[in-house]
DRENFI-858491 format. One record per atom (N, C-alpha, C, O): x, y, z; residue in three letters. Coordinates in steps of 0.05 Angstrom, whole numbers, plus 5000, padded with zeros to 4 digits. Example, Ala and Ser with C-alpha at 12.3 -4.5 7.8 and 13.67 -1.06 7.14 Angstrom:
526448865156ala/524649105156ala/526449345156ala/528549345169ala/525749555142ser/527349795143ser/525850015157ser/526850235161ser/
//
This chain:
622874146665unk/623373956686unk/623374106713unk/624674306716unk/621673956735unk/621774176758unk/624474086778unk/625973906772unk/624574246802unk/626374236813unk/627673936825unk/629973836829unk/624173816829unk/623873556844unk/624373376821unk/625173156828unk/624173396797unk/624573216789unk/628173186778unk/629573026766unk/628373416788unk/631673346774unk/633073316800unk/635573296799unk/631673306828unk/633373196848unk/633472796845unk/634972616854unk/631672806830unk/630572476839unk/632672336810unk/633772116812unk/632872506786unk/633972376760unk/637372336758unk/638872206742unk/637972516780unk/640872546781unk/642872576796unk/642472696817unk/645172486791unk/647172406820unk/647072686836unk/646972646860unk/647172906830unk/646573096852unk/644473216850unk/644173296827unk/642673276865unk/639973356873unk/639473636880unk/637373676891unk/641373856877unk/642074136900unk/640874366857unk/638774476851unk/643474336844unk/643374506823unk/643574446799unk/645974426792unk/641674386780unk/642174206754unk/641374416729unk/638974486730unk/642474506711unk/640674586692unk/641274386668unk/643474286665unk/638674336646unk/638974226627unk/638974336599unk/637174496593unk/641074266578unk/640674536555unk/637574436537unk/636874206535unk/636874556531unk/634374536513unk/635474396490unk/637374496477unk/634074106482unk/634373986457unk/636973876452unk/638273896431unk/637773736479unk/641073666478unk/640573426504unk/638573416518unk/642473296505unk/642373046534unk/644673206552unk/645073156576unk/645973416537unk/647673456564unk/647073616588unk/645373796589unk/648773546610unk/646873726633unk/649273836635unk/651573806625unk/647874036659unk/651174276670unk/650274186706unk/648374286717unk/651874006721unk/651073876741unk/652674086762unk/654974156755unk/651974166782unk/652974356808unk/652274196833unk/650174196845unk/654674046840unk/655173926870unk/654474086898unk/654274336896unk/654173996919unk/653974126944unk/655173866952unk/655873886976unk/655573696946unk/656273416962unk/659073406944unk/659373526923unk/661473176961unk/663373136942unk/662472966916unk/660572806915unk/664573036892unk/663672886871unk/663772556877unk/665072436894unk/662172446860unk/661472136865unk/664272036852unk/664272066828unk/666271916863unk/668771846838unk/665971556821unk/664271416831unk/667171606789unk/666471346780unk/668671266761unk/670171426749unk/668471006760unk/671270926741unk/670671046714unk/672371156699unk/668271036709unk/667671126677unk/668671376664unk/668671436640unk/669571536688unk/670671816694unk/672871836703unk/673171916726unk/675871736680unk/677971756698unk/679071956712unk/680371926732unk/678572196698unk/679672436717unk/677672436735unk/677872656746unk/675572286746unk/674372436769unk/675272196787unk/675272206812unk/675772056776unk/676271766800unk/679271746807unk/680271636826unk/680471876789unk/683071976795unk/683672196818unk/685172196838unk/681772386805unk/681672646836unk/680572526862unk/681172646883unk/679372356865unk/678172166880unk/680772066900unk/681072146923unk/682371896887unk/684171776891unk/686571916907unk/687671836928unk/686972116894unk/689272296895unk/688572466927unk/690172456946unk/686272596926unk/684072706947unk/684872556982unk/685672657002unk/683872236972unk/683272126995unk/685772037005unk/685872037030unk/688271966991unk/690571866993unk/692472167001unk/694272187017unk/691672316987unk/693572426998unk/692072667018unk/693572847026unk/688872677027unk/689172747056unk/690472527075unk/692172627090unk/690072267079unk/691072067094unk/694372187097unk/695172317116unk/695572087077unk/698172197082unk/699472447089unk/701972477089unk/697472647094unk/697772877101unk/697872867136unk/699472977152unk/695772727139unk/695472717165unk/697472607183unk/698772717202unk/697572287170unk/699872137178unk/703272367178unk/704672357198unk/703872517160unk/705672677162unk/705972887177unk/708172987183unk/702972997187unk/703273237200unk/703373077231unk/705073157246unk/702172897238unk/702672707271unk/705372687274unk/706572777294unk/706372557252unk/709472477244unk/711172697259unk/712172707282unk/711172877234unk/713473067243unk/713073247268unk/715073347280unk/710773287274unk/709573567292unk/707073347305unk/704673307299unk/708373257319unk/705373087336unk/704373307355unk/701973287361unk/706273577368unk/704373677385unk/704473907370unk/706474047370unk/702373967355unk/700274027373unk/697973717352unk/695873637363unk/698773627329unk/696673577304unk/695773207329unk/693673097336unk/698273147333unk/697272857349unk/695672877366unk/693872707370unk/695773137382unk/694373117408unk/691373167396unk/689673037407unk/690673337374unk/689373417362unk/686673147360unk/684773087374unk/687873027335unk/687372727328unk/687072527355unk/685672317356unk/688472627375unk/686672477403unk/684472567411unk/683072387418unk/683572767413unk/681872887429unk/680072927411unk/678272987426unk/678872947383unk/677073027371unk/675872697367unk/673872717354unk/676172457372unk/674572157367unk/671472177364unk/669772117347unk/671272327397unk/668172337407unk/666472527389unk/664072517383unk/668372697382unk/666772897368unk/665772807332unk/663872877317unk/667772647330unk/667072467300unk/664372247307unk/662372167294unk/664872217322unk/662371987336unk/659172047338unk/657371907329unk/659072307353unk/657072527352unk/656472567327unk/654172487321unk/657672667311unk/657872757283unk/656072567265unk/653972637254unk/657172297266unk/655372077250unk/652972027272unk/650771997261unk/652972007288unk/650172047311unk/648272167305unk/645972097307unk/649072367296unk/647072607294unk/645872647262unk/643572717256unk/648572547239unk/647672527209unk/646272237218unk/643972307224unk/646372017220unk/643971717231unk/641671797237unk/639871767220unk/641171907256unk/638771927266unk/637572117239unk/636072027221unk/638472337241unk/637472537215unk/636972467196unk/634972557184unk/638272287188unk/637572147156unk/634771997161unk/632472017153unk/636071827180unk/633371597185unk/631071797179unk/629871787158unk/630671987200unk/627872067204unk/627872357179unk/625972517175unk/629472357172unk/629172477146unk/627372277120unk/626672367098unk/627272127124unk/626871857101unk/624171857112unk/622371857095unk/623871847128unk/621171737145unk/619471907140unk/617771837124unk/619272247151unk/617972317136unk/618472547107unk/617072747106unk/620472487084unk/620072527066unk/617972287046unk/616672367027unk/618072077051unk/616371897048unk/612972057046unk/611772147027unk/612272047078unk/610572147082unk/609472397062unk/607372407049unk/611872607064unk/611472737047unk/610772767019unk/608872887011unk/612372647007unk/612272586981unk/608872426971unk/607472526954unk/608372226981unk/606072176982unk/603472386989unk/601272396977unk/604472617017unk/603272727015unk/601973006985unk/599973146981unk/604472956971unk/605173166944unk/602773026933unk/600573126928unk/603672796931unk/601972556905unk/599172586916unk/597772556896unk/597972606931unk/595572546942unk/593172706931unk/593372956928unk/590672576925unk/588472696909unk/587772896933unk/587673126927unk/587172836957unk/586273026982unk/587473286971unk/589973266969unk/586273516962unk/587073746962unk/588173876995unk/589774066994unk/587573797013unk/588473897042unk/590773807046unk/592573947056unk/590973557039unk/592773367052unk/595573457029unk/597673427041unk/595673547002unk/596873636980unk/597373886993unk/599773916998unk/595774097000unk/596474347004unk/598974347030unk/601074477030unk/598274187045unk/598574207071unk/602174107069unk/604074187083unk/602273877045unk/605673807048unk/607574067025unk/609774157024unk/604874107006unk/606174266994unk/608074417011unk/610374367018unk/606374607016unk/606274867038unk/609474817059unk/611274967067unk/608874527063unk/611674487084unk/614274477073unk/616474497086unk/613774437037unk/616774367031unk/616574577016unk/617474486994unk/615874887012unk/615875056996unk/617175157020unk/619575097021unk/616275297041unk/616475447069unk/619175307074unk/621075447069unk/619775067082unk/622174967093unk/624175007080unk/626075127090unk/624374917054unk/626774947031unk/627175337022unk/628675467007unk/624975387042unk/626675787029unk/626975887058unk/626776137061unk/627575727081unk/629675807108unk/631875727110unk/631675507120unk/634275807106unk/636275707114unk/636975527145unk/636875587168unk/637775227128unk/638775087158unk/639675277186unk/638775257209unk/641375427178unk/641775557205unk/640175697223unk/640675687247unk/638175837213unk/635775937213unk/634475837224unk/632975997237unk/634075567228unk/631475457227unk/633575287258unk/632675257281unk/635175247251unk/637075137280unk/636775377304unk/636275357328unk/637275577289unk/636675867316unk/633675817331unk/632775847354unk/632775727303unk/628675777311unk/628575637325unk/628675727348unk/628575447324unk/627575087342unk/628875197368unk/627475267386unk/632075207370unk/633075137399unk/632775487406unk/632875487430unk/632475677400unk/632575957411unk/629776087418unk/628976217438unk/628476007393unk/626176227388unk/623375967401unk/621576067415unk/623375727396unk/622275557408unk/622875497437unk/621175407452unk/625475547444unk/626475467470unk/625475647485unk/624275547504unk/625275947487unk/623276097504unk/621276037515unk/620276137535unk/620175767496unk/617375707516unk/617975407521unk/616075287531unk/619675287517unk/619975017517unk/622474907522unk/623374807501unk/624174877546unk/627674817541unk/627374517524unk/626474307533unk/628874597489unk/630474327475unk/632174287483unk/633174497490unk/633974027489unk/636673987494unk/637174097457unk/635574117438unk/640474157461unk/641674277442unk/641273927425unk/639373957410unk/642073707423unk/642873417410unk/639873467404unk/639773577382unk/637173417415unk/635573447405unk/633873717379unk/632473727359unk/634973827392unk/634974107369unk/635974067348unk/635074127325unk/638373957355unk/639773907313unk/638773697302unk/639473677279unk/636873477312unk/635673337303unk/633673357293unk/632973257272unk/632173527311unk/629473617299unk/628973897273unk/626973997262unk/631473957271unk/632074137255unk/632874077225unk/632174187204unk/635073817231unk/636073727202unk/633673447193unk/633473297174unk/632573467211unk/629573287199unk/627473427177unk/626373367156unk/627473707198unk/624873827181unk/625973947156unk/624673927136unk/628674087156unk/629474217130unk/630673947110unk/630574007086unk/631673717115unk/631873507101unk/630673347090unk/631273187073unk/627273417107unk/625373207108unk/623473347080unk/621773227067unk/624273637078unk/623073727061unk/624273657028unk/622873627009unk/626373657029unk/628073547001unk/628073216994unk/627973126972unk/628073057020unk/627372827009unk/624872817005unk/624472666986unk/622772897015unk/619672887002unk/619772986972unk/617872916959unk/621073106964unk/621273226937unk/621972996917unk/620772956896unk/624972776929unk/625472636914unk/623172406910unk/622472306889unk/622272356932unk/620072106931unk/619372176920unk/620472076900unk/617872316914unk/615372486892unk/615572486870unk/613672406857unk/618172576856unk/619372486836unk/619372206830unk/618072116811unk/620872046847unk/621071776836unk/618871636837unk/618571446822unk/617071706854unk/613871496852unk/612871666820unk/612071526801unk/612971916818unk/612172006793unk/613771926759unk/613471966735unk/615171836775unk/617571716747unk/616171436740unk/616671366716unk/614871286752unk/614371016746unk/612070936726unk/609770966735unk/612170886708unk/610470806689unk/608070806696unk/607770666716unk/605570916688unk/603370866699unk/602570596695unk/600870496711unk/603470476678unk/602270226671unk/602769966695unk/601669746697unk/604270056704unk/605169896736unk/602769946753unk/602069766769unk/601470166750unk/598870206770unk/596870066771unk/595869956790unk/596070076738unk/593570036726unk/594569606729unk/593269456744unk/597269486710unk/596269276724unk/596569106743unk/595968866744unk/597769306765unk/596969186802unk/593669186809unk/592669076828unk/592269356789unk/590169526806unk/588369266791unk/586869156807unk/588369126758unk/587368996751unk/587268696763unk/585468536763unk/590268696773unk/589768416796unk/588768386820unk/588968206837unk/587368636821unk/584968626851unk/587168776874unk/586268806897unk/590268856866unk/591269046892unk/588769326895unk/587369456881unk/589469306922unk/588069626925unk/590269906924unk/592669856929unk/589770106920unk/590670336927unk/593670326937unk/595670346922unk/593670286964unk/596170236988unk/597369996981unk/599769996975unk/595969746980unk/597769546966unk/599469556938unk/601469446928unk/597869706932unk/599369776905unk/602569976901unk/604669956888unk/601370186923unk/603570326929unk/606170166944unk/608470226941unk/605470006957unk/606669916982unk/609069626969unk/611369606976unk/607969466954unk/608269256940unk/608969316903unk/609469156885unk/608669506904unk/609069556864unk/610469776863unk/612669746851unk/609970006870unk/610970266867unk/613670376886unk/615870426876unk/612970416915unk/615270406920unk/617870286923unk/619770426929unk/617970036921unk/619369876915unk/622169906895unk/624569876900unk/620169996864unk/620970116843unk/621870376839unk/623470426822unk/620670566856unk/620970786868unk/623870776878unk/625570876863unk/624670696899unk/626970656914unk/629370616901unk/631470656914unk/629370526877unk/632170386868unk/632470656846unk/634770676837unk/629970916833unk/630571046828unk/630971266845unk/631671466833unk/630871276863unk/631471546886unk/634071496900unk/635071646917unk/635171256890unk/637371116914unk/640371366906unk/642071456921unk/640171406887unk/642471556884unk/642271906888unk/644372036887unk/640372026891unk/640072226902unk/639772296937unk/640572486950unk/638372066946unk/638571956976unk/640971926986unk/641272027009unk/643371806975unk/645671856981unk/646472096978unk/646572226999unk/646972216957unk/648072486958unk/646772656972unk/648072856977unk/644172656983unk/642972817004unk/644772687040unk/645072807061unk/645172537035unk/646572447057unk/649172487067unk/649672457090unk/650972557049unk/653672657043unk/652872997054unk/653773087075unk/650973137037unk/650473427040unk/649673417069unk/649973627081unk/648773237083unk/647073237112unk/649573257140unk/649473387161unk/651673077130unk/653172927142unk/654773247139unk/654673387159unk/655873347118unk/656473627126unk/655673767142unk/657273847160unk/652673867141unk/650974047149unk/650974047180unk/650574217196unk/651573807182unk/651773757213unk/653873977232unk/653574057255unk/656374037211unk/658274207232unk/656174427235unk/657474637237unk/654074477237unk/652774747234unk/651974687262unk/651974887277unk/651474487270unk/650074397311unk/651874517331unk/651274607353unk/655074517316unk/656374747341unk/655574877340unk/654274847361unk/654875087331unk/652975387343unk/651575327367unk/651775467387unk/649975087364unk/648475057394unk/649074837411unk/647574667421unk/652074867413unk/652874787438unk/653674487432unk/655274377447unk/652274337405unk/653373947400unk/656173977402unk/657574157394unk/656773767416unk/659373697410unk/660973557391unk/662873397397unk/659773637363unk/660473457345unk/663973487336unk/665373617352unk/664673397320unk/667273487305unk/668373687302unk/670873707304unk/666673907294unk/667974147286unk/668274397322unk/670074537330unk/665374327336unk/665874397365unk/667674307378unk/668874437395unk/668573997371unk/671573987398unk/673574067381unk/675773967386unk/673474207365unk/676274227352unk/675974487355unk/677974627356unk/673274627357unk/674374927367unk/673974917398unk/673775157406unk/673974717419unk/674574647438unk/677274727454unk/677774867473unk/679474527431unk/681374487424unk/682974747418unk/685074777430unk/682474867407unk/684375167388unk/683475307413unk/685075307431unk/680975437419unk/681475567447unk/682675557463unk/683075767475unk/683675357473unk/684675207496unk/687675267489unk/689275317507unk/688375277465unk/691775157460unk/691975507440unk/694075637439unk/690475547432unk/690375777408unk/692575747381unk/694075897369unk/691575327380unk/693075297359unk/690275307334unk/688375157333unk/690775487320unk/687975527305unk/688275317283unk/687075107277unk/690875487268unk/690775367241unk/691675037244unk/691174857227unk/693075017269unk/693774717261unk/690974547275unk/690374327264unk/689674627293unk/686774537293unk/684474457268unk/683674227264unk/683574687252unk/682274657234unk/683274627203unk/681874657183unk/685674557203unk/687174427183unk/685974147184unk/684674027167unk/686774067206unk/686673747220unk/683673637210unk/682873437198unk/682273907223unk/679073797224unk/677673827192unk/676073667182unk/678774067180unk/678274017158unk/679373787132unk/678073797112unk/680773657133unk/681873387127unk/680973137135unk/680872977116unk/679973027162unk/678272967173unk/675272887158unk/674572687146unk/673873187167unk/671873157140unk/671373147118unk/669073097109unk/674173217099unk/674673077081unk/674972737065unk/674572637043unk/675772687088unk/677172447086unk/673972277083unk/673072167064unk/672672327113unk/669272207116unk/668172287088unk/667272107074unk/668072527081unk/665672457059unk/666372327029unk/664872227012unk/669772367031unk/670672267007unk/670371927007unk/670571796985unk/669971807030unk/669771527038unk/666371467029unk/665271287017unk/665171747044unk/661671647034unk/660471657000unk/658671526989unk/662071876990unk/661971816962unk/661671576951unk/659771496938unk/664871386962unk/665271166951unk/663270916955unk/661970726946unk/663771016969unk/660470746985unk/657970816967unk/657070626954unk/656371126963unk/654471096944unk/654271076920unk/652271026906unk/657571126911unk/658270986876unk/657270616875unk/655970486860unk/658670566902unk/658470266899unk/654970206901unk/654270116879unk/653270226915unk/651170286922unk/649570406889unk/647670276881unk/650270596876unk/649270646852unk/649470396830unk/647570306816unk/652370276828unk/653070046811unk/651969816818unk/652169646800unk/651069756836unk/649769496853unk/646169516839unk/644869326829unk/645469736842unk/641969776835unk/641469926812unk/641670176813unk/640769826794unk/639469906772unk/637269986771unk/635569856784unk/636470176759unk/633670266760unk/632570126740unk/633670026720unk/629570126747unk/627270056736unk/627070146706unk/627070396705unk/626970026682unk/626570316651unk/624470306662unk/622670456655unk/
//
């Protein structure tokens, strides 16, 4: 099973191995786990996780509002940014992994080489890397604003993993879905467009999320160049006051709290759409 296809088959998409001649897998997260009821200890840690960062917070405002309240005031904008920047990214992450993925599938040997080539090259630079390149090593000949840089950055290294999953999931679909669109006079693109991806979608939907969870992280990586997302005003914040640990306590809980909330949303989102047999 290749890499792409075990991003597209399973709730996390990052590290899967499967044992030979067995259904069980050995699954390796980069995103938080998905709670599902079917899993009471994981929907339990779920529970326990999200409730009791909340109440952590609420306690630390409580007893010690200065420095943790003032804290929790001043970081809003920077949460705001934060999903700003994972939105746009995703979007145009989708847009062209699409592209991509089709480009995988495509009889054009050029047009094949050419996406290959982008999601081989992209997926062995590290995000940060590739954040230095665009706004540093590109900016020498070209000033990016920094907000634009982390966009165009978590597009192309994102854009390369969701083309992987499309690819997968248009390749998961029965051929016999092809052959009879193609027998009722669809052409090619209609066929894709109206039969396949369609079907495609409801099997990629749960790796698409968990790429989105891993994105929505990746994002504290844009402080380096200057965003002002969440994790930049909060080291805003600790400079200013040189309250460190009670700063990135705060902020780390915070983003806890967000992705343990986005989990839940793509459990519900997984239980809502069934895939195609």
């Amino acid at each position: 099973m290749s890499h792409a296809e075990q991003r597209a088959q399973q709730s996390n998409p990052r590290d899967t191995e499967e044992e030979t001649g067995q259904s069980k897998r050995i699954e390796v997260t980069d995103s938080a786990a998905i709670p599902d009821k079917s899993d009471k200890g994981l929907f339990t840690a779920w529970r326990v996780s999200c409730f009791g960062a909340i109440g952590l917070i609420i306690l630390l405002c409580s007893v010690k509002p200065d420095p943790y309240l003032d804290i929790l005031l001043f970081v809003p904008d920077g949460v705001l940014v934060t999903f700003e920047v994972t939105m746009l990214s995703i979007v145009l992450s989708l847009i062209v992994g699409l592209i991509t993925g089709l480009g995988r599938l495509s009889g054009n040997a050029f047009i094949n080489l050419t996406a290959s080539t982008y999601v081989e090259v992209v997926r062995g630079i590290p995000l940060l890397v590739q954040l230095f390149y665009i706004y540093y090593a590109i900016g020498t000949f070209t000033q990016i604003p920094p907000f634009t840089a982390a966009i165009i950055a978590l597009t192309v290294c994102y854009g390369a993993y969701m083309g992987e999953i499309f690819r997968a999931g248009i390749d998961s679909i029965d051929p016999g879905q092809t052959e009879a669109a193609r027998s009722l006079g669809f052409s090619r693109w209609q066929t894709m467009y109206h039969v396949i991806i369609p079907q495609a979608m409801r099997t990629i939907l749960p790796p698409v999320g968990n790429e989105f969870i891993a994105l929505l992280k990746d994002t504290s990586l844009v402080s380096i160049i200057a965003v002002s997302d969440l994790l930049r005003r909060g080291r805003e914040f600790a400079t200013s006051t040189f309250d460190y640990f009670e700063t990135f306590t705060l902020v780390a809980l915070i983003y806890l709290l967000i992705t343990l909330f986005l989990s839940k949303i793509v459990n519900i989102m997984e239980n809502r759409v069934t895939p195609y047999e």
